[in-house]
C-alpha positions as CSV (number, residue, x, y, z in Angstrom):
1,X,15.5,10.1,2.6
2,X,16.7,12.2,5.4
3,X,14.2,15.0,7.0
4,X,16.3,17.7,5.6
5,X,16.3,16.9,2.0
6,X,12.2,17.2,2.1
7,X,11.5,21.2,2.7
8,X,8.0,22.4,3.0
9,X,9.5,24.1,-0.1
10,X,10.6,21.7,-2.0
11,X,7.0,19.8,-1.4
12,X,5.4,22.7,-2.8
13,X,7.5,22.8,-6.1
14,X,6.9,19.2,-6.6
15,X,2.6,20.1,-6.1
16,X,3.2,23.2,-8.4
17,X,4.5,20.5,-11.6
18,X,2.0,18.0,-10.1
19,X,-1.2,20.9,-11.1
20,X,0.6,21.9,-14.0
21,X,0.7,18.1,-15.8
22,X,-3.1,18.5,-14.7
23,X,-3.9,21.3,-16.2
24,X,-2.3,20.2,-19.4
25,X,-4.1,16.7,-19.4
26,X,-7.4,18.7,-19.2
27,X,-6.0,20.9,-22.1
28,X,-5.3,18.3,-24.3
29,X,-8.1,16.9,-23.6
30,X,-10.4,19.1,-24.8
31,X,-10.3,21.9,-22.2
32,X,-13.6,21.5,-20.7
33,X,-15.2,23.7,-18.2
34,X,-14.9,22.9,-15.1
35,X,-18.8,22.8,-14.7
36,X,-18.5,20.3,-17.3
37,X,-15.6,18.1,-15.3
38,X,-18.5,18.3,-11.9
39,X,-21.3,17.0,-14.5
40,X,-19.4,14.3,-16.1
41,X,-17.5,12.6,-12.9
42,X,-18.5,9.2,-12.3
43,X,-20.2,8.2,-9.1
44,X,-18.6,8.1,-6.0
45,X,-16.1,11.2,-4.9
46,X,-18.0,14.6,-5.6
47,X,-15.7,16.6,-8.2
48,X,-17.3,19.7,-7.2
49,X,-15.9,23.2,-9.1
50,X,-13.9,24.6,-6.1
51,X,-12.1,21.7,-5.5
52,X,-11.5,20.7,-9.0
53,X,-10.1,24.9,-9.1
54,X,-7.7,23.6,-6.4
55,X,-6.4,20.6,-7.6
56,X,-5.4,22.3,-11.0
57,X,-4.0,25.2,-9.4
58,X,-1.7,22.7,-7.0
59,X,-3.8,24.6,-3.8
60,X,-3.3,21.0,-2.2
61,X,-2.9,17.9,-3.1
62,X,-6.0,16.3,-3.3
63,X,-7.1,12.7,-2.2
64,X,-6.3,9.7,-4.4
65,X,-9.8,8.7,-5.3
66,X,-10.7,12.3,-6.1
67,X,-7.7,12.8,-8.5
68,X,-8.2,9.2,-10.0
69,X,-12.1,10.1,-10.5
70,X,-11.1,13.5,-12.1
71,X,-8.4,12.0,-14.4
72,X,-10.9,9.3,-15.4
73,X,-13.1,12.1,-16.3
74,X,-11.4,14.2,-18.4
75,X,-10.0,11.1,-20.3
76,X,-13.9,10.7,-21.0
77,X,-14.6,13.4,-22.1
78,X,-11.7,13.2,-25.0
79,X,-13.7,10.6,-26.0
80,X,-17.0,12.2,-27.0
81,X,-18.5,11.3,-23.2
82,X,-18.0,7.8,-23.1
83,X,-18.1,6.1,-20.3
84,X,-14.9,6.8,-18.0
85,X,-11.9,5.0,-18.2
86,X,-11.8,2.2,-15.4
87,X,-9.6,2.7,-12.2
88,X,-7.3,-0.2,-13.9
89,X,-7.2,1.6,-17.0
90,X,-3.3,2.1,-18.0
91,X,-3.9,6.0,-18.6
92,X,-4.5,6.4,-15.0
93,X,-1.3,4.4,-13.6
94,X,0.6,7.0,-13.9
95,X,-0.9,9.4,-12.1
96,X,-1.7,7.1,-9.1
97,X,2.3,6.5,-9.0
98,X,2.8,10.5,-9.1
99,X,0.2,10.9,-6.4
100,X,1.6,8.2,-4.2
101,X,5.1,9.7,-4.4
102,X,3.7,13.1,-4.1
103,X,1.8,12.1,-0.5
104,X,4.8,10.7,0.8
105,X,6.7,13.7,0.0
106,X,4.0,15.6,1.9
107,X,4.2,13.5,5.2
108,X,8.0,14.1,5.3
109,X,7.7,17.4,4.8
110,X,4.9,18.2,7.7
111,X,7.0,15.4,9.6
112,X,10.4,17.6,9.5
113,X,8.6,20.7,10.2
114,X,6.9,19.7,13.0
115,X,9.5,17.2,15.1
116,X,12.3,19.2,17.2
117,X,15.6,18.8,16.2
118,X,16.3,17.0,19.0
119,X,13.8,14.4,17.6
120,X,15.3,13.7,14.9
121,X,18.9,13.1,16.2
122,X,19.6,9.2,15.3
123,X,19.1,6.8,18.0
124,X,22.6,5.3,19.6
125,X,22.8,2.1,19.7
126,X,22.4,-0.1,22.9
127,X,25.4,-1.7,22.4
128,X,27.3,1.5,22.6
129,X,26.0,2.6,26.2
130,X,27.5,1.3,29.7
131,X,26.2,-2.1,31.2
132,X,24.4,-2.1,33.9
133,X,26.2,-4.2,36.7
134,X,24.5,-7.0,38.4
135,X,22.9,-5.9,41.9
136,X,22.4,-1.9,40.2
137,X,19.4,-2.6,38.3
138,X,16.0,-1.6,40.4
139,X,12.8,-2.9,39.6
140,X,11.9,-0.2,36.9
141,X,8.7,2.3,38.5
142,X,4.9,2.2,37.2
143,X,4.8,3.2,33.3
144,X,8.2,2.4,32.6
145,X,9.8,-0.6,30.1
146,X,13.1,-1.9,30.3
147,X,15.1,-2.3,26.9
148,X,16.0,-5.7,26.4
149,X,19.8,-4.7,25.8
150,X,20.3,-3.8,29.6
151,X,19.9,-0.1,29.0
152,X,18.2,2.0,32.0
153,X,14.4,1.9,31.9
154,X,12.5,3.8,29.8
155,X,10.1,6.1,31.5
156,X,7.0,7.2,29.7
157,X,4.6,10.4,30.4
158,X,0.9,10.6,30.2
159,X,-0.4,13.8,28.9
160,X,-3.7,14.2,28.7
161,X,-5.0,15.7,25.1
162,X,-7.7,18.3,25.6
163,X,-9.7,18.5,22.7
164,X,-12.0,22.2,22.5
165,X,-15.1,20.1,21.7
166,X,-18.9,20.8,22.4
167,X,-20.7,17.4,23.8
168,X,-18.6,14.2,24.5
169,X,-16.1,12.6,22.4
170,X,-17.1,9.5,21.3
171,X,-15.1,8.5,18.4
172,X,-11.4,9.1,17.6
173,X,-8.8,7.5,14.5
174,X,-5.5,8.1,13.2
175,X,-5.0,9.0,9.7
176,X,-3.1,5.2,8.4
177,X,0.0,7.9,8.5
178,X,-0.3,9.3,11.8
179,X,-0.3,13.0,10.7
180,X,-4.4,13.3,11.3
181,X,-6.6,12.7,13.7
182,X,-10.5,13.0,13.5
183,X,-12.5,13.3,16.5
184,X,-16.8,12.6,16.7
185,X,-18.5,14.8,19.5
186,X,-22.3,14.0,20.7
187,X,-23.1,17.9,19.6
188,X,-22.7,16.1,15.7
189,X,-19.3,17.9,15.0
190,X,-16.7,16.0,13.0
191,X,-13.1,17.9,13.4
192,X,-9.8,16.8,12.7
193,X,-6.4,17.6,14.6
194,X,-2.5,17.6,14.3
195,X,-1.5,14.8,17.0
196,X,1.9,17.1,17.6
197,X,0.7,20.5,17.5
198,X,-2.7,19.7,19.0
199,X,-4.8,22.4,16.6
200,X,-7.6,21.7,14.9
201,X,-7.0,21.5,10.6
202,X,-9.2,23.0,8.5
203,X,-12.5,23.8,9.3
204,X,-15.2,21.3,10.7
205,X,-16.5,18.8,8.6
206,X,-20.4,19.6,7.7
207,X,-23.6,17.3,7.0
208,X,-24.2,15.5,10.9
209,X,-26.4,17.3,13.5
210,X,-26.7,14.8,15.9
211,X,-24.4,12.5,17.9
212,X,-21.4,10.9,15.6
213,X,-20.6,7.7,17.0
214,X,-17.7,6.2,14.6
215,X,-15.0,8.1,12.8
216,X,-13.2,5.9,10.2
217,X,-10.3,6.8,7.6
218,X,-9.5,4.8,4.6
219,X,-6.8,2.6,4.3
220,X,-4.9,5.5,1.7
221,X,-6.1,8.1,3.8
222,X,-8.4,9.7,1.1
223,X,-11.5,9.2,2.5
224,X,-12.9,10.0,6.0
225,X,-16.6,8.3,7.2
226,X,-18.3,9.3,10.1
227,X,-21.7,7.2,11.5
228,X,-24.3,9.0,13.6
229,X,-27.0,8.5,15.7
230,X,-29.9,9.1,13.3
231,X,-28.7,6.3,10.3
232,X,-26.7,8.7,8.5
233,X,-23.0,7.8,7.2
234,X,-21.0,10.5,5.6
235,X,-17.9,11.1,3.5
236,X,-15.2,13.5,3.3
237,X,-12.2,14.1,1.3
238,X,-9.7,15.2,4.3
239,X,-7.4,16.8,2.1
240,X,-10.3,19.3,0.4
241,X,-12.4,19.2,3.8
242,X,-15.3,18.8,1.0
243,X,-17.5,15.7,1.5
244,X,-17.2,13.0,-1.1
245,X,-20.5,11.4,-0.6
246,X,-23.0,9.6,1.8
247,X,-24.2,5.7,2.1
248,X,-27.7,5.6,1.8
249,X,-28.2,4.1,4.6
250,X,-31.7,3.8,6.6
251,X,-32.2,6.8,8.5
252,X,-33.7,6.7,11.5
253,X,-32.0,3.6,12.5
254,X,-28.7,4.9,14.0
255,X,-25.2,3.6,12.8
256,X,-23.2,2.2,15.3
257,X,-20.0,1.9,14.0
258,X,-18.3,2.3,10.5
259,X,-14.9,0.8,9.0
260,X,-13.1,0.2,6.0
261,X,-12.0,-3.2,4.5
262,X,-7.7,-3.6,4.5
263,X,-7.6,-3.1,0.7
264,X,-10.2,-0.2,0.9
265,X,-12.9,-1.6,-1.3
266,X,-15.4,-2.2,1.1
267,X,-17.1,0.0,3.9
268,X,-18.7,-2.2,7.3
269,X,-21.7,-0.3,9.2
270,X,-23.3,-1.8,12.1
271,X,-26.4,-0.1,13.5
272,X,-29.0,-0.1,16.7
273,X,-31.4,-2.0,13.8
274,X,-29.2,-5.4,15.0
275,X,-27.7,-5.6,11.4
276,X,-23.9,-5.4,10.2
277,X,-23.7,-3.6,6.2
278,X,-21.8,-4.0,3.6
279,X,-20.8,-1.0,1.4
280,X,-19.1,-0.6,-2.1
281,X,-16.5,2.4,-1.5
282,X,-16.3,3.4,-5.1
283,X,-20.6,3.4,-5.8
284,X,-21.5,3.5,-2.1
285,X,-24.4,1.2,-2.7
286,X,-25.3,-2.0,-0.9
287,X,-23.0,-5.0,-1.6
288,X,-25.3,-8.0,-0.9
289,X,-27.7,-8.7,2.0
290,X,-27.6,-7.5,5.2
291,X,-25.6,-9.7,7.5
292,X,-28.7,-10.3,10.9
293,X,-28.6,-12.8,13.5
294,X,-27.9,-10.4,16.4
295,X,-30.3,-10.0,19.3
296,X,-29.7,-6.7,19.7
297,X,-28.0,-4.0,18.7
298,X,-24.4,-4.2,17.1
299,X,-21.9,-1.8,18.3
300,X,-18.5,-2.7,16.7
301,X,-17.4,-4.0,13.2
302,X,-14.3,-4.8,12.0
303,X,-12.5,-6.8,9.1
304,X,-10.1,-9.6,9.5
305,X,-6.8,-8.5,8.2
């Protein structure tokens, strides 16, 4: 789909019929208060009242495992409070296909409204430019690549990205599509940025007070989990800026490092205690024993792919 066919615009009409489908479901089933909704939701994302207020009113678009918790919910409460349809369940498919069409809609849009038009110009081919004669051809400068078609070298620029933090960074991630990053700080602040206007989004995300030393986003992008140095590990919803959650890890014992499985089931912590964790990322309890064997303290986890 070409950048100019996805408008900011026509992003927000497509969120507008997204909230109004919502706001019908809850209607039909039952119209419940939205106090009610908060009481009911399952474990795991925190459907509090002001962002349930957004998501029907199409404010943003909310993350996947907050709508699919909310959708879940009012389906159960159709159903005389029975327990809430499962994430499987073939009521919900729907709206995870709507959502996931609705997100990439979204990244266009912020992508065509943010890259200069000179950006976005198509690339020409390689084949199309002039050879470079034998005996021209230099040997290309420090931080530059040569194409492999004999085009000139490529030269790349360093800029440096200076971050208005308090306390060092120590923790940085991409959003899986590149239009967030989150940032950690030793004075406990969580923040995230727009990689290509460099300005902070959205307000800083509460709940740490001490040094954060992992920032980690979900494989979908809907959650955000942040490890600091006094045990705690907490969750955010970087759509709502609302946390989702914490894993009840052992405070006092500072987490090291935090990370989400490839299929985004599973959370990793590894901590000063000389222990790796595993977490569930739906019920954010325990999943089995801790992994030990380390003489001392673990400071990086990851997944195999």
């Amino acid at each position: 789909m070409a950048h100019e066919d996805v408008s900011e615009a026509a992003y927000q009409r497509e969120l507008a019929d997204f909230a109004s489908r919502l706001r019908k479901l809850k209607i039909e089933c039952g119209n419940p208060s939205q106090r009610s909704v908060s009481d009911a939701a399952p474990p795991g994302p925190s459907l509090s009242v002001s962002a349930i207020s957004e998501a029907l009113n199409g404010k943003r678009l909310p993350s996947i495992d907050f709508l699919l918790a909310l959708v879940r919910t009012l389906l159960s409460l159709a159903n005389d409070n029975q327990s809430p349809a499962g994430r499987n369940d073939p009521r919900v498919e729907p709206w995870r296909t709507d959502w996931t069409r609705l997100a990439h809609l979204r990244d266009e849009a912020r992508h065509a409204s943010t890259t200069p038009e000179s950006v976005r110009q198509p690339v020409v081919d390689g084949a199309s430019q002039p050879p470079v004669q034998v005996g021209e051809a230099s040997a290309p400068p420090t931080n530059t690549a040569a194409s492999i078609q004999n085009q000139q070298p490529l030269r790349f620029r360093h800029t440096p990205l200076v971050l208005p933090h308090s306390g060092f960074v120590w923790s940085v991630a991409f959003s899986p599509n590149g239009s967030l990053m989150a940032t950690g700080s030793a004075a406990g602040n969580v923040l995230l940025w727009d990689p290509v206007t460099r300005q902070a989004v959205g307000k800083p995300l509460p709940g740490h007070t001490t040094t954060v030393r992992s920032v980690a986003f979900s494989p979908d992008g809907g959650l955000l989990a942040a490890a600091s140095d006094i045990g705690t590990v907490r969750l955010w919803d970087p759509a709502t800026y609302e946390e989702a959650g914490a894993l009840p890890t052992k405070k006092q014992e500072g987490v090291t490092a935090v990370t989400f499985s490839p299929d985004g089931t599973l959370l990793a912590t590894a901590s000063y205690d000389r222990t790796v964790r595993l977490w569930d990322r739906d019920t954010y309890e325990a999943v089995g024993k801790p992994l030990i064997g380390h003489a001392r303290p673990v400071t990086a986890v990851t997944f195999s792919p």
